[in-house]
C-alpha positions in Angstrom: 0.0 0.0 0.0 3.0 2.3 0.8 4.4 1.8 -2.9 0.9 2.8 -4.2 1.0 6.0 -2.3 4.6 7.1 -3.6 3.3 6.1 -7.2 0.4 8.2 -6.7 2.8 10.7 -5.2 5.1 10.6 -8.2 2.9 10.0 -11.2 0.5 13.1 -10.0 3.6 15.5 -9.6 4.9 14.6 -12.7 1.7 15.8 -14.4 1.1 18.6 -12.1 4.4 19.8 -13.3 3.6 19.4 -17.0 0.0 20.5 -17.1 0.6 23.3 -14.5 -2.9 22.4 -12.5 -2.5 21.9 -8.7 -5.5 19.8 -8.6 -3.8 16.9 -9.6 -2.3 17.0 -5.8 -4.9 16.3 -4.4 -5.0 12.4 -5.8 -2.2 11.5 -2.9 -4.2 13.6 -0.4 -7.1 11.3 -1.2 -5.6 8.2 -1.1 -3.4 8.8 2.0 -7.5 9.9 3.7 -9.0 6.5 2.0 -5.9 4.4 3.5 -6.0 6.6 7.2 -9.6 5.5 7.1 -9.6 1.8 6.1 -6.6 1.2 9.0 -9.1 2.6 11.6 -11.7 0.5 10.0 -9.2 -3.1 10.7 -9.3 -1.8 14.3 -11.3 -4.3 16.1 -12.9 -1.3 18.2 -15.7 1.1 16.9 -15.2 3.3 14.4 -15.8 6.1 17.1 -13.6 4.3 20.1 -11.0 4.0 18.2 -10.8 7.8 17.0 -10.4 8.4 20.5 -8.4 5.8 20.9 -5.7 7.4 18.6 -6.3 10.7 19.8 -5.8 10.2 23.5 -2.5 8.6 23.1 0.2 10.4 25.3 
């Protein structure tokens, strides 16, 4: 999953830097959200608990 994010990275600032449109950053930012989310969603815990969970750590 980490190699698919640097891709994503890579490939999007490649055409970001030839087409000159930012919007094409956003494709990591999105992916990096989908992959935060499905990792909370393996937790055995709520969805809710375990946003806490993370959030609470000291």
């Amino acid at each position: 999953m980490l190699l698919a994010l640097v891709i994503a990275a890579v490939v999007s600032l490649v055409i970001t830097l030839k087409k000159k449109k930012k919007k094409y950053l956003l494709l990591p930012i999105g992916m990096l959200g989908a992959y935060f989310i499905v990792e909370i969603a393996r937790v055995p815990l709520g969805f809710v608990e375990t946003v806490e969970l993370i959030f609470n750590l000291k």
